[in-house]
mmCIF entry with sequence, helices, sheets and N, C-alpha, C, O atoms, coordinates in Angstrom:
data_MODEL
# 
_entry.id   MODEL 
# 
_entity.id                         1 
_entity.type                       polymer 
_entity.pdbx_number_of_molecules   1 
# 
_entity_poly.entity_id                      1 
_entity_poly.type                           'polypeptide(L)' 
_entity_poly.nstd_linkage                   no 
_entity_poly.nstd_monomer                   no 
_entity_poly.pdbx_seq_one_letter_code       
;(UNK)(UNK)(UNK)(UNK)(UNK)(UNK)(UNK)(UNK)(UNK)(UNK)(UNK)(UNK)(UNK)(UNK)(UNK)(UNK)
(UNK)(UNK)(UNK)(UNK)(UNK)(UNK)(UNK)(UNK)(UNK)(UNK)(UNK)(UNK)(UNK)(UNK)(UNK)(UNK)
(UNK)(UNK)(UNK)(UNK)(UNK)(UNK)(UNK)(UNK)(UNK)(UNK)
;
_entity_poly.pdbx_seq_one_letter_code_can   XXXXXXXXXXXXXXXXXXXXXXXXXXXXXXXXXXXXXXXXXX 
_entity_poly.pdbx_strand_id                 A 
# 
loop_
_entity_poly_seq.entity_id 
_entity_poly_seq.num 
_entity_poly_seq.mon_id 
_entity_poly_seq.hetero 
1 1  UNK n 
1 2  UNK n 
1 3  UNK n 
1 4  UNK n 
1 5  UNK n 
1 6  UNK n 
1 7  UNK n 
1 8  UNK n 
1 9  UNK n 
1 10 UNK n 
1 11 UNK n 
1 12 UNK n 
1 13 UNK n 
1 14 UNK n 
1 15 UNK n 
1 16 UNK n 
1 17 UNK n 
1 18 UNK n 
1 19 UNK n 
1 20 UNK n 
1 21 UNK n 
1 22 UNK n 
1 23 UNK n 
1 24 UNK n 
1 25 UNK n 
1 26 UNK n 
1 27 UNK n 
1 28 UNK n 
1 29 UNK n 
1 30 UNK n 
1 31 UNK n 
1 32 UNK n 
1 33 UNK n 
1 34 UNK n 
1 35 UNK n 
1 36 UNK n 
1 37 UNK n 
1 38 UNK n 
1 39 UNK n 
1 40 UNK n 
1 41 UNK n 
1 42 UNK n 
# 
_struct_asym.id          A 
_struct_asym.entity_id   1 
# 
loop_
_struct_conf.conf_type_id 
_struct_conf.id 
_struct_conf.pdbx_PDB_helix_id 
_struct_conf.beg_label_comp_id 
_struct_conf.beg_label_asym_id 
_struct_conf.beg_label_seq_id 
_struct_conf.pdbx_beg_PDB_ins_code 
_struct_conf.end_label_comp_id 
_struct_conf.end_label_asym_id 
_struct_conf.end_label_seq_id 
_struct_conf.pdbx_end_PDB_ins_code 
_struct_conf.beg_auth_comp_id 
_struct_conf.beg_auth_asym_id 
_struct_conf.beg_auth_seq_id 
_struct_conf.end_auth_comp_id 
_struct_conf.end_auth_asym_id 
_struct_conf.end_auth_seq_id 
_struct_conf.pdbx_PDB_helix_class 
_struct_conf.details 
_struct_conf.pdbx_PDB_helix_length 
HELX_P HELX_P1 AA1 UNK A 5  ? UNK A 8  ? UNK A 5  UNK A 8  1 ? 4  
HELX_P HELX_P2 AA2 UNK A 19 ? UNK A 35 ? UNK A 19 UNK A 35 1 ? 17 
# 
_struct_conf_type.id          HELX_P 
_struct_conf_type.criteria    ? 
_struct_conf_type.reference   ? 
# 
_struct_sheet.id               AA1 
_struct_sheet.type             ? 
_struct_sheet.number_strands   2 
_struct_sheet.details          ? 
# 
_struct_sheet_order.sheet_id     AA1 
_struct_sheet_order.range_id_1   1 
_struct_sheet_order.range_id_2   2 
_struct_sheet_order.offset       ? 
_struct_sheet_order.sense        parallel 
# 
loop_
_struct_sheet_range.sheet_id 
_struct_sheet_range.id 
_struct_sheet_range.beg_label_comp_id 
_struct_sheet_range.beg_label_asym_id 
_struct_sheet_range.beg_label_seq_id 
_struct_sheet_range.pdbx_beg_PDB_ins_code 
_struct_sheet_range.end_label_comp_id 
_struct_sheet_range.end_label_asym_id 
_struct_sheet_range.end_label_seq_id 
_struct_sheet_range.pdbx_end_PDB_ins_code 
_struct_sheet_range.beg_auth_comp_id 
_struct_sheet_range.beg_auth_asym_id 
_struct_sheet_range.beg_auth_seq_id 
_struct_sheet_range.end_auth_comp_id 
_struct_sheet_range.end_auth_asym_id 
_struct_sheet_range.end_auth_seq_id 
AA1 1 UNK A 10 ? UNK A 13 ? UNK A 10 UNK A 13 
AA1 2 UNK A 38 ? UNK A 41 ? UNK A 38 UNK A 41 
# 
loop_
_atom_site.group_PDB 
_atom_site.id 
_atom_site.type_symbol 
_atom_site.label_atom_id 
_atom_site.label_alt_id 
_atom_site.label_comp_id 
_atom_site.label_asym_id 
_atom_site.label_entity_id 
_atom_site.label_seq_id 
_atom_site.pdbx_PDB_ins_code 
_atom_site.Cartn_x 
_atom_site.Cartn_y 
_atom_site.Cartn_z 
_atom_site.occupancy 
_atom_site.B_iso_or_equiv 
_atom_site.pdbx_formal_charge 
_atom_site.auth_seq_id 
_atom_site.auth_comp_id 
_atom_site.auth_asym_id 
_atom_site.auth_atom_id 
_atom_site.pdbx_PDB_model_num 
ATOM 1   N N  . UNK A 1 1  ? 14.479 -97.166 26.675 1.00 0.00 ? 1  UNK A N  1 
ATOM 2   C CA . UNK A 1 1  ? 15.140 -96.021 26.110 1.00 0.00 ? 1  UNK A CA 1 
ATOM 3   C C  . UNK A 1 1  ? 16.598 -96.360 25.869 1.00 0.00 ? 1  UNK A C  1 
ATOM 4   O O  . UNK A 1 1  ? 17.214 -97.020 26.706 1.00 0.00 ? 1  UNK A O  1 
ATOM 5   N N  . UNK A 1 2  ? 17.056 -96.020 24.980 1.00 0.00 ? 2  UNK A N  1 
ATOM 6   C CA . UNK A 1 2  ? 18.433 -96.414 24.073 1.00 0.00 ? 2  UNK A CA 1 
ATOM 7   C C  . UNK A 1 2  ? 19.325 -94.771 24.058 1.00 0.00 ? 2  UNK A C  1 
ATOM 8   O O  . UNK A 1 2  ? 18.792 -93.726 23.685 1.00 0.00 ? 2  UNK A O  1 
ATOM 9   N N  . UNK A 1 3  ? 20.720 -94.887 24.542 1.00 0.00 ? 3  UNK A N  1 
ATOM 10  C CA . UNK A 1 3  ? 21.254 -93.632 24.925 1.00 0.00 ? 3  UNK A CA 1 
ATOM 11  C C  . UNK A 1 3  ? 22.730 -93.942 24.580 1.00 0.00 ? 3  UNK A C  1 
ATOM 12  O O  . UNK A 1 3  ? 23.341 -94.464 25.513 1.00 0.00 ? 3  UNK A O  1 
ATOM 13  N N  . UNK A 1 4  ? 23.359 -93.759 23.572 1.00 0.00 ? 4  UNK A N  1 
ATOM 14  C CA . UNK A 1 4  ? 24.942 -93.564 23.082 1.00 0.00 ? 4  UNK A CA 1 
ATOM 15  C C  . UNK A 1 4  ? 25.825 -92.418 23.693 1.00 0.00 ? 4  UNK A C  1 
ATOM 16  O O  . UNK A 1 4  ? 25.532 -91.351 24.231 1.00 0.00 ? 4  UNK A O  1 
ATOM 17  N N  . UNK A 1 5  ? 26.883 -92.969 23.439 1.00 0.00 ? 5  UNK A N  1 
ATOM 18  C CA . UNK A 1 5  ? 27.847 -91.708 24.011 1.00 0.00 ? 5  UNK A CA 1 
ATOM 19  C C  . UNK A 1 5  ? 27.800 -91.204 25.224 1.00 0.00 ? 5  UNK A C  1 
ATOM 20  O O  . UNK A 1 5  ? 27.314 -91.895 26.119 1.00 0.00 ? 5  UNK A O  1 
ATOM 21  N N  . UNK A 1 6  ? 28.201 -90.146 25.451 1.00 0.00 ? 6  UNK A N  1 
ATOM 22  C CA . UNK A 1 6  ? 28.233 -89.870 27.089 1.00 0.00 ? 6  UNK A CA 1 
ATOM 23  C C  . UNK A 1 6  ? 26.869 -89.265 27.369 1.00 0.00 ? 6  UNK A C  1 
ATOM 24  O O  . UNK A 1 6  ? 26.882 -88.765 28.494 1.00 0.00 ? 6  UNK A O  1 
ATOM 25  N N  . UNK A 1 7  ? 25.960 -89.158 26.898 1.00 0.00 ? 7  UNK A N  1 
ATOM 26  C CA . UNK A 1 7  ? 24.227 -88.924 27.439 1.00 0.00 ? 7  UNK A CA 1 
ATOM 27  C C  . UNK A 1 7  ? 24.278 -90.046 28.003 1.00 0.00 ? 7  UNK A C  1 
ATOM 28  O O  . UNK A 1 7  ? 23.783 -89.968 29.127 1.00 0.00 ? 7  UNK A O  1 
ATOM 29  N N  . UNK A 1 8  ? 24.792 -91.474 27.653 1.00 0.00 ? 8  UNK A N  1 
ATOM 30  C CA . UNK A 1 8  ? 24.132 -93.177 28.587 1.00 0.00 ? 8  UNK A CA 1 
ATOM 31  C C  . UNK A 1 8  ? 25.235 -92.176 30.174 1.00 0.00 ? 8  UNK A C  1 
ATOM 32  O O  . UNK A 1 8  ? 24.786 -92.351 31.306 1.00 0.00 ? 8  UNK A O  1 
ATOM 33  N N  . UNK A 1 9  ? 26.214 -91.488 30.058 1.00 0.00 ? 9  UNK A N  1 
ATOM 34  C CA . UNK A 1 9  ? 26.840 -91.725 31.581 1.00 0.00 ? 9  UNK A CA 1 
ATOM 35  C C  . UNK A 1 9  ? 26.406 -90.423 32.514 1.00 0.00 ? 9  UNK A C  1 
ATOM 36  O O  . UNK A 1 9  ? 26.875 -90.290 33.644 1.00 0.00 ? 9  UNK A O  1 
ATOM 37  N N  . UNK A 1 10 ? 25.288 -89.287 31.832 1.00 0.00 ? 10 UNK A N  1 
ATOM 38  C CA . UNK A 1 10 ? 24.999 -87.937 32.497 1.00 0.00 ? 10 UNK A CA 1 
ATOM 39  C C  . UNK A 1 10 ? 24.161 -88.623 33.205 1.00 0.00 ? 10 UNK A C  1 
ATOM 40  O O  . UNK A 1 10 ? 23.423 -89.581 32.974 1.00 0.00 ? 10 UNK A O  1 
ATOM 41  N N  . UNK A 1 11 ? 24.556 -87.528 34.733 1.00 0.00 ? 11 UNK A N  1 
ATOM 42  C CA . UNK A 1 11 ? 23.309 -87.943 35.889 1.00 0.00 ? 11 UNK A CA 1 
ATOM 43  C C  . UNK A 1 11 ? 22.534 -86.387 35.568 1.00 0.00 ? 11 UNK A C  1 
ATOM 44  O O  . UNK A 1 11 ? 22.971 -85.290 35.221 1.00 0.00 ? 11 UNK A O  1 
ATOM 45  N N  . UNK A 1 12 ? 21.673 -86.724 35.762 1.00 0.00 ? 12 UNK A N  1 
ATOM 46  C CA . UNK A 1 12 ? 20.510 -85.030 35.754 1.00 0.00 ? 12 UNK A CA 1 
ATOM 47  C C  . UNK A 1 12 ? 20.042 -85.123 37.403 1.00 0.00 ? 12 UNK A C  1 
ATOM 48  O O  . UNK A 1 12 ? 19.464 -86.107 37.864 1.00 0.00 ? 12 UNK A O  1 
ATOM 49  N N  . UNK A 1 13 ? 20.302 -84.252 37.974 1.00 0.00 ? 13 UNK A N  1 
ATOM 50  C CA . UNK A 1 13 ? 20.805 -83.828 39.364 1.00 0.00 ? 13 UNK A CA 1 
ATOM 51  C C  . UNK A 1 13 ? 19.568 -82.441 39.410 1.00 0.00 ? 13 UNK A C  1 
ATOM 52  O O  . UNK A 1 13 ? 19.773 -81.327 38.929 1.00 0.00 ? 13 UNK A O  1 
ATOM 53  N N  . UNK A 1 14 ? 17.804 -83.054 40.390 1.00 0.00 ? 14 UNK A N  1 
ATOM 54  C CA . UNK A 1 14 ? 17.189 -82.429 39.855 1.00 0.00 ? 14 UNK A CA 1 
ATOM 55  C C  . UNK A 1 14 ? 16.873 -81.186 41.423 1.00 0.00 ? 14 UNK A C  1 
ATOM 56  O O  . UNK A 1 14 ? 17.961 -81.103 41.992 1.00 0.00 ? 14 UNK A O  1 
ATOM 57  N N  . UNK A 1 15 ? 16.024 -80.484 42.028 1.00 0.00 ? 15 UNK A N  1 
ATOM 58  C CA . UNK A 1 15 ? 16.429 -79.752 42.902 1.00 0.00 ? 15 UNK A CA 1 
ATOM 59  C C  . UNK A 1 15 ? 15.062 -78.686 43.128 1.00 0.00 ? 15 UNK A C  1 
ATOM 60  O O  . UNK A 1 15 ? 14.215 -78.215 42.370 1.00 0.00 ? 15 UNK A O  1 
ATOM 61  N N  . UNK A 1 16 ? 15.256 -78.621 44.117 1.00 0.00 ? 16 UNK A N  1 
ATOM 62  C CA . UNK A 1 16 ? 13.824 -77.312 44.268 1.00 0.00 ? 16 UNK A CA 1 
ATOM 63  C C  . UNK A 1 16 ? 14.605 -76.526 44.510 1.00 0.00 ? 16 UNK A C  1 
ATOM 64  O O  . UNK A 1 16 ? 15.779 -76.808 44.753 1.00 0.00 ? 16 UNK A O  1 
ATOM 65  N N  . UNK A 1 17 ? 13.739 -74.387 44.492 1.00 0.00 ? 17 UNK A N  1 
ATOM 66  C CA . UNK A 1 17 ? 14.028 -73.555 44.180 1.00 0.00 ? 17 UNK A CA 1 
ATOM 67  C C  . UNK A 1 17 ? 14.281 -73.045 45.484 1.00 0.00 ? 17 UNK A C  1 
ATOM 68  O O  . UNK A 1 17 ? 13.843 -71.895 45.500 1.00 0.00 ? 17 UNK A O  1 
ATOM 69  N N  . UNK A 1 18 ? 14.740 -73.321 46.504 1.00 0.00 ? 18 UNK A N  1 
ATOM 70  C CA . UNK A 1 18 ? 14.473 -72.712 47.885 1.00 0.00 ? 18 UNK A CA 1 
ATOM 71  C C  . UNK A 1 18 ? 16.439 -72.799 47.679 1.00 0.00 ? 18 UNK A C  1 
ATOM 72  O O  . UNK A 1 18 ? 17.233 -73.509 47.062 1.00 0.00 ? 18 UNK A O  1 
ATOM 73  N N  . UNK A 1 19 ? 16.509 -71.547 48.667 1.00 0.00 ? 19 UNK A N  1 
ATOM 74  C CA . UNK A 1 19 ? 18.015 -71.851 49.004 1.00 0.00 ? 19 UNK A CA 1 
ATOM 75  C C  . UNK A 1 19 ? 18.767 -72.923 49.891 1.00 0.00 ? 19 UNK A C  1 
ATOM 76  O O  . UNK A 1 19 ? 19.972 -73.039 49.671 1.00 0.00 ? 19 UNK A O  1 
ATOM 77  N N  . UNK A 1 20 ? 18.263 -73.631 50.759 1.00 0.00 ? 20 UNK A N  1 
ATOM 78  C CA . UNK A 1 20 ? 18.613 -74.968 51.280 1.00 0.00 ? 20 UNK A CA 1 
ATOM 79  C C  . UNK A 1 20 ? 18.337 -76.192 49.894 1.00 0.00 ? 20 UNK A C  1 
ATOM 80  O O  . UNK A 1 20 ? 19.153 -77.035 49.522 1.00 0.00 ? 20 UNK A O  1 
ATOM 81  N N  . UNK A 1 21 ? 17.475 -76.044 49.544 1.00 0.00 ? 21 UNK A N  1 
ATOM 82  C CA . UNK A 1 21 ? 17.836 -77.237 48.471 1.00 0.00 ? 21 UNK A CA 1 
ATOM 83  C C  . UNK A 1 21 ? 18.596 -77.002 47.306 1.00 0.00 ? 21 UNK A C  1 
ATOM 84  O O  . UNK A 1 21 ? 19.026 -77.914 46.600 1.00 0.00 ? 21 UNK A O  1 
ATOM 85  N N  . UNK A 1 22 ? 18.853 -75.266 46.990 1.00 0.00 ? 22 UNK A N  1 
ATOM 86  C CA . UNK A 1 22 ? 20.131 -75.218 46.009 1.00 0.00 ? 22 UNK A CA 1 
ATOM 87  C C  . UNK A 1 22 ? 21.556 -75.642 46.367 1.00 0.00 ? 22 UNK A C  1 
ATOM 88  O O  . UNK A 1 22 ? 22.560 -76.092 45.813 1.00 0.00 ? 22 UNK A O  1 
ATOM 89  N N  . UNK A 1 23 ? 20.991 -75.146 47.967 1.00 0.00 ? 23 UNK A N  1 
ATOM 90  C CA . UNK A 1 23 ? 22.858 -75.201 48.808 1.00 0.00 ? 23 UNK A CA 1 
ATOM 91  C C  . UNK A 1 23 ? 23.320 -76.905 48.508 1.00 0.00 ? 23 UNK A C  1 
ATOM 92  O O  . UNK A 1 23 ? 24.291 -77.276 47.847 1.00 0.00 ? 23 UNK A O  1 
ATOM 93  N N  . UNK A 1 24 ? 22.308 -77.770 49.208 1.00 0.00 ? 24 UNK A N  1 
ATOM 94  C CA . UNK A 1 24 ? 22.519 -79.205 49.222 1.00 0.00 ? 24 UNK A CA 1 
ATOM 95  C C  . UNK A 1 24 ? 22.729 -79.649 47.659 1.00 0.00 ? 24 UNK A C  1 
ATOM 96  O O  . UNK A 1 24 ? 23.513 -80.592 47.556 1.00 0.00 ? 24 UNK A O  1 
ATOM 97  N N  . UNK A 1 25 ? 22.217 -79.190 46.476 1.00 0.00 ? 25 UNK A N  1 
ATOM 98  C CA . UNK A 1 25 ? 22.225 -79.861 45.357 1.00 0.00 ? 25 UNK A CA 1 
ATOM 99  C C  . UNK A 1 25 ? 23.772 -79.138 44.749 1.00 0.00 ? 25 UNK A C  1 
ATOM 100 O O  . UNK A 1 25 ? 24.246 -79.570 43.698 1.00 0.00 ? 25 UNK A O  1 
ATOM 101 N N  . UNK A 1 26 ? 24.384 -78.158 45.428 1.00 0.00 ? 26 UNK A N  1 
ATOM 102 C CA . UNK A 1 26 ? 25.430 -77.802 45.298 1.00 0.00 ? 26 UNK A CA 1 
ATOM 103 C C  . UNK A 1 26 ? 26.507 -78.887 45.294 1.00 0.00 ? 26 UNK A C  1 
ATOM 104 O O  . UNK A 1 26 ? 27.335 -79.352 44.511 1.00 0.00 ? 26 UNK A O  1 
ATOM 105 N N  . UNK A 1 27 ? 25.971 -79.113 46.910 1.00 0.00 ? 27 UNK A N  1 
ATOM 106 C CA . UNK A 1 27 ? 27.063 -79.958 47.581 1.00 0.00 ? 27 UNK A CA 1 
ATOM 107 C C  . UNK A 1 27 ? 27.264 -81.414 46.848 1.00 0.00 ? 27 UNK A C  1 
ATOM 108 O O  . UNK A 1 27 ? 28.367 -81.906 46.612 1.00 0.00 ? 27 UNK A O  1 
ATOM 109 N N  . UNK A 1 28 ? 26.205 -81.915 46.583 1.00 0.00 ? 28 UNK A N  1 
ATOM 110 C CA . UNK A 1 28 ? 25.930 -83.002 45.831 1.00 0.00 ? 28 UNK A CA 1 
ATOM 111 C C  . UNK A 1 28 ? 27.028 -83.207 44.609 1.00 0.00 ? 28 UNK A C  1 
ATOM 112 O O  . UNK A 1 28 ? 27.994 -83.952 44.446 1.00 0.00 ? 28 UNK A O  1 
ATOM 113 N N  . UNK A 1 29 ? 26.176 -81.818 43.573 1.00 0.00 ? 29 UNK A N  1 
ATOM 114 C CA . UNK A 1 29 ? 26.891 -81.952 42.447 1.00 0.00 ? 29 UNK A CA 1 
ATOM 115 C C  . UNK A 1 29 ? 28.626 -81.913 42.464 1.00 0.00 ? 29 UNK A C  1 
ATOM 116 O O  . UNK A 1 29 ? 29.204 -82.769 41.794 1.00 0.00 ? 29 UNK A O  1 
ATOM 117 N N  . UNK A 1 30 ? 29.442 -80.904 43.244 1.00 0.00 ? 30 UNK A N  1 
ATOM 118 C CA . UNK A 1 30 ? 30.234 -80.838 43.703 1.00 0.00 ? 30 UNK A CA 1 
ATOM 119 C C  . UNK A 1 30 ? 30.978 -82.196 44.022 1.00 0.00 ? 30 UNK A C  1 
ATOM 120 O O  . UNK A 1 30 ? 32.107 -82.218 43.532 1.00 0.00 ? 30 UNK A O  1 
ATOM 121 N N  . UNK A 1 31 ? 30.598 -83.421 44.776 1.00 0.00 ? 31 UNK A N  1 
ATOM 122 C CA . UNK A 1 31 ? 30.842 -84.511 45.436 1.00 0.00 ? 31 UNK A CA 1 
ATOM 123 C C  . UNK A 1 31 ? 30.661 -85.246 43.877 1.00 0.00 ? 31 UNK A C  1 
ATOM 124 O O  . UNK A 1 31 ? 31.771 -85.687 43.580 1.00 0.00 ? 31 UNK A O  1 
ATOM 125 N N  . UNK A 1 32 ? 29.943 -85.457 43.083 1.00 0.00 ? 32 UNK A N  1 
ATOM 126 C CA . UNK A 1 32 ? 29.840 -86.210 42.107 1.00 0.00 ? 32 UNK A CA 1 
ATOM 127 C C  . UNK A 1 32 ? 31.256 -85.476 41.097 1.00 0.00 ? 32 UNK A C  1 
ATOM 128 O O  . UNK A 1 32 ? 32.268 -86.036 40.675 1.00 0.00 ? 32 UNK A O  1 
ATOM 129 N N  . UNK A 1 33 ? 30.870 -84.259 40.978 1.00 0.00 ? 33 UNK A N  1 
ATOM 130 C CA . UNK A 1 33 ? 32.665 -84.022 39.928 1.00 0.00 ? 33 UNK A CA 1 
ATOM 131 C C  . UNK A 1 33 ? 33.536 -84.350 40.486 1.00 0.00 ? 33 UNK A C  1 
ATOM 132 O O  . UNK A 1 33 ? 34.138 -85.088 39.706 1.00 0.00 ? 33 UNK A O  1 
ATOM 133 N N  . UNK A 1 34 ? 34.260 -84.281 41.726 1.00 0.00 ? 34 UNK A N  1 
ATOM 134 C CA . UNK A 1 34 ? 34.995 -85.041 42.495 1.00 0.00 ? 34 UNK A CA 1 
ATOM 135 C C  . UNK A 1 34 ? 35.177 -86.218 42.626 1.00 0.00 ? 34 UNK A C  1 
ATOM 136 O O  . UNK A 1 34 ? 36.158 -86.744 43.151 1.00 0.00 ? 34 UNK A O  1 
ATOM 137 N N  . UNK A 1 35 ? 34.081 -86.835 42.075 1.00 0.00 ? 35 UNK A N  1 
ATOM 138 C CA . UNK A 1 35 ? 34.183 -88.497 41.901 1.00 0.00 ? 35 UNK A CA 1 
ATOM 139 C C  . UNK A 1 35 ? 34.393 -88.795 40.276 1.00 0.00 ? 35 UNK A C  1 
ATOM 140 O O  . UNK A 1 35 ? 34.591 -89.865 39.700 1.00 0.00 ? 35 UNK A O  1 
ATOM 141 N N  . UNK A 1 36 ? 34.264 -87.317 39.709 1.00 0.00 ? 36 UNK A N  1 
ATOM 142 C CA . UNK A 1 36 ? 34.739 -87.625 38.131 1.00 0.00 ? 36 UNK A CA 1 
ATOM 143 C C  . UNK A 1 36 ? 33.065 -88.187 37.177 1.00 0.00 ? 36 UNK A C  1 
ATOM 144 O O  . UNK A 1 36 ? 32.982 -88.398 35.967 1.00 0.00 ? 36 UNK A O  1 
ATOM 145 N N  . UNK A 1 37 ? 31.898 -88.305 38.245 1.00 0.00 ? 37 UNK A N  1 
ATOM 146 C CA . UNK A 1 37 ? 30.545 -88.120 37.123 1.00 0.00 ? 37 UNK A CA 1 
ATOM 147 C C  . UNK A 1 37 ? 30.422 -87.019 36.671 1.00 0.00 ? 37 UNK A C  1 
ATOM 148 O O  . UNK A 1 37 ? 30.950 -86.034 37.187 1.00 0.00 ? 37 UNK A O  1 
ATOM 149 N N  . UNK A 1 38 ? 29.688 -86.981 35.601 1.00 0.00 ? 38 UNK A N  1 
ATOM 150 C CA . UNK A 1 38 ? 29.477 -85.711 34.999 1.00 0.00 ? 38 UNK A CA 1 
ATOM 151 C C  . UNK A 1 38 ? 27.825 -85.285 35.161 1.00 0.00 ? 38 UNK A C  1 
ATOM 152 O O  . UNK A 1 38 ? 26.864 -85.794 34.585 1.00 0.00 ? 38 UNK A O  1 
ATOM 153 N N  . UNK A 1 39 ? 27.847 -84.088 36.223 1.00 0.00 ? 39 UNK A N  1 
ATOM 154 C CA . UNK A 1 39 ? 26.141 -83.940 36.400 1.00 0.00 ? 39 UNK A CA 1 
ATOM 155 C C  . UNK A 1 39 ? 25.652 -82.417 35.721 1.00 0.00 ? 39 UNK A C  1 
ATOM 156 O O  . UNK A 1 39 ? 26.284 -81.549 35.119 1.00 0.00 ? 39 UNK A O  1 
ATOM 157 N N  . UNK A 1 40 ? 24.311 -82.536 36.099 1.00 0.00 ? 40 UNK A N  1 
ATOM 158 C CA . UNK A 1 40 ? 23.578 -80.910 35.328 1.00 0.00 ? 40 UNK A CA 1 
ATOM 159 C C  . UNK A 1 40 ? 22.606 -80.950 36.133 1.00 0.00 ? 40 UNK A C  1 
ATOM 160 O O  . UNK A 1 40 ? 21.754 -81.837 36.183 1.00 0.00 ? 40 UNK A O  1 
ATOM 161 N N  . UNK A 1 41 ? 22.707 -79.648 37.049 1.00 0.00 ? 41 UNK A N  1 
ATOM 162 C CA . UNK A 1 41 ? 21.421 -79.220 37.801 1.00 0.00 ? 41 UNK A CA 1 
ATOM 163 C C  . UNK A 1 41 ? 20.694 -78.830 36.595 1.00 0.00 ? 41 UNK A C  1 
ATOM 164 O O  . UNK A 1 41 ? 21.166 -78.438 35.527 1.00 0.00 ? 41 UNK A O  1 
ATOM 165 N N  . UNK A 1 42 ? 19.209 -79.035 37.002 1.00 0.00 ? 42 UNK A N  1 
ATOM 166 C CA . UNK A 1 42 ? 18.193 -78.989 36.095 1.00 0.00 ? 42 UNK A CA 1 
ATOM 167 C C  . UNK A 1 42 ? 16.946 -78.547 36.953 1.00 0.00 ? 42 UNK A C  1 
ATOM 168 O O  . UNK A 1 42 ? 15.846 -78.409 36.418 1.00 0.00 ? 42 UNK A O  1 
# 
């Protein structure tokens, strides 16, 4: 698979529907903008 532009640098940050795994995929995503990746819960 072949990916230009900033789609080659998105992480997709994926997560189950329970509130402990939203809380943690919070924290996650959170820790990755802070490091300046660019993510998308999905």
């Amino acid at each position: 698979m072949t990916t230009t532009g900033t789609e080659s640098r998105r992480l997709r940050l994926g997560t189950r529907g329970s509130r402990l795994a939203l809380t943690q995929s919070g924290q996650v995503a959170e820790a990755l903008r802070q490091a300046a990746a660019a993510g998308a819960l999905v």
